[in-house]
N, C-alpha and C positions, 0 to 999 in steps of 0.2 A: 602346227596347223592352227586358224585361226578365221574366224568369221568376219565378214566384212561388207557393209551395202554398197552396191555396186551401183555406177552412173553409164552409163553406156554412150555415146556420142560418136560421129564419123570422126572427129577429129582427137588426138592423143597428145596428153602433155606427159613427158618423164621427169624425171628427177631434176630439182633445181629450177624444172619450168612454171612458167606460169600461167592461168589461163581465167578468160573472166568469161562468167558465166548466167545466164539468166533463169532462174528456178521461177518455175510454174503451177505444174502438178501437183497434187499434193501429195504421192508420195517421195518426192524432193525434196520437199518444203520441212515435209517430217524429217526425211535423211538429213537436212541439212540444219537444224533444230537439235535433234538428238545427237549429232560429231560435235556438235560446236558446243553445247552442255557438256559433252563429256570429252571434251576436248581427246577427237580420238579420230575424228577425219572419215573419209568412206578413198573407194576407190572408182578411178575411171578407167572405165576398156572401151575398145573400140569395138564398133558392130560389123556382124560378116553379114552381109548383105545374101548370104546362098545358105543361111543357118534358117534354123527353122524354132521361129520363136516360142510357140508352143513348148519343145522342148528345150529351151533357153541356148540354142545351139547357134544364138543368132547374136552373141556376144564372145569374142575372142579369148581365148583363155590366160591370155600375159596384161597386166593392168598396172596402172601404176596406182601408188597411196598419195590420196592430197589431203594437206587442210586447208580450211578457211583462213587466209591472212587478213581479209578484207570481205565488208559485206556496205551495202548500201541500200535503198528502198528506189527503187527507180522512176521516172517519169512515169510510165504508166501506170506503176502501181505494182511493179511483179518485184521480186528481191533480185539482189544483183548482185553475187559473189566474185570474189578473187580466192583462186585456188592457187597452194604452192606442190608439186609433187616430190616426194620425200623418198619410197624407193618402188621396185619393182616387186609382182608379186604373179603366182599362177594359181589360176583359179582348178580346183582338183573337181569340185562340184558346184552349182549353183541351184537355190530353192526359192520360190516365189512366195511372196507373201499376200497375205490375203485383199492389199492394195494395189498390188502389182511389183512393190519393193523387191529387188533381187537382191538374193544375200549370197556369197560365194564362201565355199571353205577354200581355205587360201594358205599355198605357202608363199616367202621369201625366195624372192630368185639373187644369186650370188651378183654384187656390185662388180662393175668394169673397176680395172685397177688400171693404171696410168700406165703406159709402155714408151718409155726415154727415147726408145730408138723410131717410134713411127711418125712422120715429117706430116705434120698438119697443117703447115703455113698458108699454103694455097687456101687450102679449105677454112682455114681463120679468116683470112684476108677478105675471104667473098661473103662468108658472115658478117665482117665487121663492113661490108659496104652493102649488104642489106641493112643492117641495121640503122645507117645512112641514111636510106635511101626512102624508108618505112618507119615512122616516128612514134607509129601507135606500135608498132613490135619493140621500139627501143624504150618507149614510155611506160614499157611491163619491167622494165630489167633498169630500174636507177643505176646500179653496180653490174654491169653486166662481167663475165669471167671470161676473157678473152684467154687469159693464157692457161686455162683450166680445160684438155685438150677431150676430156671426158662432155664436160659441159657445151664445148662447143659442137660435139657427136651428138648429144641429145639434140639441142637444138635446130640441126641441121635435118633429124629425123623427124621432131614434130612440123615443121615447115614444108618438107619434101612435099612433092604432088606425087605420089605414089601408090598404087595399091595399100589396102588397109593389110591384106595378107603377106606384100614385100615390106611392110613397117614392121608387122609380129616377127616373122625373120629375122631380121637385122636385128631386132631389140633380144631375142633369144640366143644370139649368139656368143660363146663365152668369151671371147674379146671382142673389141671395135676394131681390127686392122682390116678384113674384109669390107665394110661398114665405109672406111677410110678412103679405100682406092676405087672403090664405087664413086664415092665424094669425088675423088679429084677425077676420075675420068668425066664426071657430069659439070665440073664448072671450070673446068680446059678451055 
């Protein structure tokens, strides 16, 4: 078990992904101040929209860990990050802090491991012609991992237009072969 500040957003980057982000708030500003001294990252979850914030019920309980790769000072004036995320994690509790900072006790959720036998081609293929197609999605990924068949399941779940509660699903499932054929009946 392990403490962690939590970033909460409608949208989810997992592992290997990457996401740029605009820090405002000052309790960001701090989160994101205090991971990068101490080079130790926070986590981002996604928000349930039917949670009840008061009771921090309004934050999903699967999140992934990022760190800071990249930071800049922006036009307007606000900071400007680039997050990489590193692994998955479940949040057991979450406590507020006296800025609003949420801080979650958290464990490790087990990594997808690679399965030889599950045919991803389709679903590569339509990634790699997103990526094509959208320059600012392929300008986050100089190296992107086409035949990394894990990496291209994450991706294809931060991207989806899907409920934030059919993304916690999918992401808590102990393999991706479900995940998969979902994929390939949606880009048939």
């Amino acid at each position: 078990m392990f403490t962690l500040p939590l970033f909460p957003l409608s949208a989810h980057v997992l592992p290997q992904g990457r996401m740029a982000l605009r820090i405002f708030e000052p309790r960001y500003i701090r989160m994101v101040k205090e991971a990068c001294a101490a080079q130790s990252g926070f986590g981002i979850c996604m928000l349930n929209a039917k949670g009840n914030k008061s009771l921090n019920e309004h934050i999903y309980h699967v999140g992934t860990h990022v760190k800071v790769i990249d930071f800049d000072m922006l036009n307007d004036g606000l900071l400007g990050i680039t997050v990489e995320g590193d692994r998955c994690f479940s949040i057991q509790q979450i406590e507020t802090e006296k800025d609003g900072l949420r801080i979650g006790q958290c464990s490790w959720l087990p990594t997808w491991q690679a399965d030889p036998g599950t045919d991803i081609s389709l679903v590569k293929q339509r990634l790699i012609d997103i990526f094509d197609k959208y320059p600012e999605i392929q300008d986050m990924y100089p190296a992107p991992h086409f035949e990394d068949p894990i990496w291209v399941i994450y991706r294809w779940l931060e991207l989806l237009p899907v409920s934030a509660e059919q993304k916690q699903q999918f992401i808590q499932q102990r393999d991706y072969v479900k995940t998969v054929d979902f994929l390939t009946q949606l880009v048939k």
